[in-house]
N, C-alpha and C positions, 0 to 999 in steps of 0.2 A: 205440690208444684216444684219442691224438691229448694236446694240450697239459696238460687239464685234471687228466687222467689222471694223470700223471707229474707235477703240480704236489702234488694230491692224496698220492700216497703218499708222494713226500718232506714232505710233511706230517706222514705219519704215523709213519714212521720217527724223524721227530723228536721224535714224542712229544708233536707237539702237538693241541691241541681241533681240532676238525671241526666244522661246521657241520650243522644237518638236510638243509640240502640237499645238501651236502657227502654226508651219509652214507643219502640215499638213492641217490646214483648206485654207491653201492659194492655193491648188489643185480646192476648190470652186470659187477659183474669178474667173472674165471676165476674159479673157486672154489679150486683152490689158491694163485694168487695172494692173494687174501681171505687163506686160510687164514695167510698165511703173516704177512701184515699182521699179522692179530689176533693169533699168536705172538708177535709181535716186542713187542706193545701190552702182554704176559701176560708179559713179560721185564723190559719195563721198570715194573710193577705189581710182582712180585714175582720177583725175581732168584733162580736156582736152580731146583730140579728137582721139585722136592718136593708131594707131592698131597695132601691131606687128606681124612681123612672120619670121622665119629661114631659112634657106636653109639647111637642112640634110639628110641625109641616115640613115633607117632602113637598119643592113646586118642581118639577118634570117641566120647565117649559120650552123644550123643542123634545119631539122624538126624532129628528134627523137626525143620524147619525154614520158616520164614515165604518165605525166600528162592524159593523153586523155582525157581531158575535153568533156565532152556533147556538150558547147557550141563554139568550135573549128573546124573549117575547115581543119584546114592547118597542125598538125600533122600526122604523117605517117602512124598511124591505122586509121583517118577518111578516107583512100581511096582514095582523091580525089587528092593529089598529092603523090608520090612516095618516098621511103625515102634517103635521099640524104645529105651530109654532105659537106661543101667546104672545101678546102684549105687555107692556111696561102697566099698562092700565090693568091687566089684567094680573100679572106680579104682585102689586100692590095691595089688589082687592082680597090675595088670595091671602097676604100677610095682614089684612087688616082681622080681616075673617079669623084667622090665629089667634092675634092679640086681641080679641074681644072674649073667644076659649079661653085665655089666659096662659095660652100658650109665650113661653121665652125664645124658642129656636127653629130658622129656616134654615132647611136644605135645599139650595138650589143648585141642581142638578141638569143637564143637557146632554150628556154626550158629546161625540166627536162631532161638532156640525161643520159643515164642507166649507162652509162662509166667515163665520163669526171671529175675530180675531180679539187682538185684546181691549182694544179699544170700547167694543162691542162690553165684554163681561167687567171693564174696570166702569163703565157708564151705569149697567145693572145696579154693582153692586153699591156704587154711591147713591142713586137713586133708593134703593132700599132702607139703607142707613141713614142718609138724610129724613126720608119721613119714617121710618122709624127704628130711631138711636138705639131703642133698650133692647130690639130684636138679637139674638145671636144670628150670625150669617155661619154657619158651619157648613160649606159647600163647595161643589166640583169634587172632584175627583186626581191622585196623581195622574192618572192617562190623560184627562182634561187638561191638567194644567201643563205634560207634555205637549199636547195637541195645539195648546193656545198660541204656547213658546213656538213653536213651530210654524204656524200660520201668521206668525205677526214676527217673525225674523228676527226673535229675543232669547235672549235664553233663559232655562226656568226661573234661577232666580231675579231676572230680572222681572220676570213676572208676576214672581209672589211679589215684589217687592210692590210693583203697582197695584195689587190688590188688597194689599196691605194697606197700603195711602190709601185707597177707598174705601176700606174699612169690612174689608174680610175679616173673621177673629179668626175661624179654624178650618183645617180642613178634615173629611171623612179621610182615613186610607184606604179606601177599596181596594181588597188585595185579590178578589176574585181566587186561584187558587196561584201560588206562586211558587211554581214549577214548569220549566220553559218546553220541557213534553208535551204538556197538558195543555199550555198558551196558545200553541203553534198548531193546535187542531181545533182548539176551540174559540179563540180570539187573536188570528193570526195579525189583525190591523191596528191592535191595543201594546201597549210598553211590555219589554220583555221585564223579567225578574230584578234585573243588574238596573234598569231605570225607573223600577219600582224605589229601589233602594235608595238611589240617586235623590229622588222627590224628596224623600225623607229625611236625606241630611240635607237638602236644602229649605226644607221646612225648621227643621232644628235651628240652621242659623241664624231664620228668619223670626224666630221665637213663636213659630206656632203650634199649638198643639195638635193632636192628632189621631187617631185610630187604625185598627188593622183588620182585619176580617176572614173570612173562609169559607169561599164555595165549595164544596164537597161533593162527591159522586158523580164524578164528570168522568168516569173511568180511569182514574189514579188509581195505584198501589197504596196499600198503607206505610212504607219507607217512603212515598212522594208524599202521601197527606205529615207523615212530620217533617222530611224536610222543610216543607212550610214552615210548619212551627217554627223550624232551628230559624229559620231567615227572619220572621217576627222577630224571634225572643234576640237573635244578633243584634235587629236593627233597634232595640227596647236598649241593650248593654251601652249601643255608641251614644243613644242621643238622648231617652229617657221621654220622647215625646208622645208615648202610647199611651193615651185615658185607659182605654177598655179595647177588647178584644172580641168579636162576632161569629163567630162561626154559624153558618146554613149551609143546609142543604138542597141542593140542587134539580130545581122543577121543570122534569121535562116534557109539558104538556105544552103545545103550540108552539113550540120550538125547533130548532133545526138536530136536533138531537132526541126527540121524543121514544127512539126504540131502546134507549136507555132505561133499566128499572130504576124507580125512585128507593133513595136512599130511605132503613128503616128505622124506627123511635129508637130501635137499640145502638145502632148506630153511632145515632146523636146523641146518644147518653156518655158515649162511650167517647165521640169528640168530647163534648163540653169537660168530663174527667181527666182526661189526656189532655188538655188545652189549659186546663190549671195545674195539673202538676209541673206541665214543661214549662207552661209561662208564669217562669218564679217574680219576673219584676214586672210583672203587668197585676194591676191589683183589682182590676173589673172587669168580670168576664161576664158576658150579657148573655142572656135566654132568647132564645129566636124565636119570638112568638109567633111571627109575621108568617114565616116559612113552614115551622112546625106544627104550632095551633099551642092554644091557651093550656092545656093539658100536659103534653110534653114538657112546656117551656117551664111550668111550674114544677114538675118533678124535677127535670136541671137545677132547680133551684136548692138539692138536694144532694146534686152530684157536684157542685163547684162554684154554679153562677150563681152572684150577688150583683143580679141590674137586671131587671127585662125592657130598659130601652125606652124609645116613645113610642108614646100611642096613637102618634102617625094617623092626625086628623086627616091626611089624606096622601094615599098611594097608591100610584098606578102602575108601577113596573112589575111588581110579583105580580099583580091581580092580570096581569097581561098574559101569565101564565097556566090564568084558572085557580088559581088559591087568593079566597078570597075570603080569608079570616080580618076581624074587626074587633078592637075595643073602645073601651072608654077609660076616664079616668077612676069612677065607682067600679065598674070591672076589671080594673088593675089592681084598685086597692084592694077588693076581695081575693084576686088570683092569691097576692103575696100574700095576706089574710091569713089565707085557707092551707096555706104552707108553711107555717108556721113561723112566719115571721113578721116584721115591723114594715108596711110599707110607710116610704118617705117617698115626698117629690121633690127633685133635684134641678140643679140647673146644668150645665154642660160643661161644668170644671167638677160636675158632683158635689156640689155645696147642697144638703140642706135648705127647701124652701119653706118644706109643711110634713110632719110626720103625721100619722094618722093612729087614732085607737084601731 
């Protein structure tokens, strides 16, 4: 593959930054060469063998949403479910139901709803935290928390800050793909890229932590799928707020974009590889199980990622899409198992709770 090639991976074995352009041409390698790269990059991140993964709940409670994203199933104009709003009673039962699993962390999630202002989500989240303390609340979204700011005539950080007092700990970053080509056809009602960014240092100030992610095959280039990366790994240098890193791929079944081909296992071998090498200061890169299936997400665990995430006692947004893959926590511990490594279960700063033989 000639000079470059070989300059390139001594590069990378040394553990050093790559360039964009640098790490588009690594789409060219073999794939297990890649793979073995992003190992090496997952070695020197975090030394040892060892996989993590949570116990938590997605609660979805409203599918109303302003947004109607193209590449969404699960909102209440895509048809394919009804639109429906839960209860405070019904919140709680669904977090008690967690904490009896043994589950540590709720994700509560909404979308853009047309009504709900802040008042509304600083109410939620006190009520959660008050009956129950030891829960993590890791929830909403930056577009959500634009949206709230928005609807209640605040600005964002004045709304972490009230959700904070309520006792939010973290927030997801759902970065969907973050490229304002791709936004502006496929979630023209959602933040553009510059207000993704925005979220995030105002999550930094506010001392929260955070995450980043990647929708993929929404009809991007591979110079836009790492742009992405570079705006990650950017927003990783200013603030250092990034746990882990997600990348999926993108299901288009029941969707407003369904004549799209779904993205293939090589593919995503070939993000998860490229997503460890470019993101030097992110030091958890998660296996998509959800999206990919149990099989995939294990061999990732080969090409870079060290997490495959929670085992998501319950979720309804992919499954809106027709993928309706399911674990447990005996079938996570065997996934990592059978991959030759140590599963652990973690809490949501990745602390050690229980390693397993």
């Amino acid at each position: 593959m000639g000079n470059k090639y070989v300059l390139l991976k001594e590069k990378i074995y040394a553990g050093q930054r790559i360039s964009a352009e640098e790490a588009v041409g690594l789409f060219s390698w073999d794939l297990l060469e890649l793979g073995k790269a992003g190992d090496h990059r997952r070695k020197l991140a975090t030394p040892g063998e060892e996989v993590g993964f949570i116990i938590d709940r997605i609660i979805n409670f409203t599918n109303v949403c302003e947004a109607a994203c193209r590449f969404c199933a699960f909102h209440a104009r895509a048809g394919s479910i009804p639109p429906y709003t839960l209860s405070m009673d019904d919140i709680l039962a669904k977090t008690e139901a967690l904490k009896a699993a043994g589950g540590t962390q709720v994700m509560l999630q909404g979308g853009l709803h047309p009504d709900y202002t802040l008042a509304f989500y600083v109410h939620m989240v006190k009520t959660v935290k008050e009956n129950f303390p030891d829960i993590v609340l890791h929830s909403f979204s930056p577009a959500e928390l634009v949206h709230i700011s928005e609807k209640s005539g605040v600005s964002v950080d004045d709304a972490v800050k009230a959700l904070k007092s309520a006792g939010l700990d973290s927030v997801p970053g759902a970065s969907d793909l973050l490229v304002d080509r791709i936004r502006k056809i496929v979630s023209p009602h959602k933040i553009t890229t510059a207000q993704w960014c925005e979220v995030m240092e105002v999550l930094y100030r506010n001392g929260f932590k955070s995450s980043a992610t990647m929708t993929y095959g929404m009809g991007e280039t591979v110079d836009e799928r790492i742009a992405h990366l570079m705006t990650v790994r950017n927003i990783q240098d200013r603030t250092g707020i990034l746990r882990a890193f997600i990348p999926w791929s993108f299901s288009p079944e029941n969707t407003g974009m369904s004549h799209i081909l779904p993205a293939t296992g090589i593919e995503y071998l070939q993000i998860v590889a490229v997503s460890r090498i470019v993101l030097d200061n992110i030091r958890y890169i998660q296996a998509g199980w959800l999206t990919e299936g149990l099989k995939p997400a294990q061999v990732a665990l080969c090409f870079g990622a060290n997490d495959m995430g929670g085992v998501l006692t319950e979720e309804v947004v992919v499954k809106a899409a027709g993928i309706t893959t399911t674990t447990s926590r005996d079938r996570m511990i065997d996934i990592i198992g059978n991959a030759g490594k140590i599963p652990v279960r973690r809490d949501s700063d990745y602390q050690v709770l229980e390693r397993y033989a």
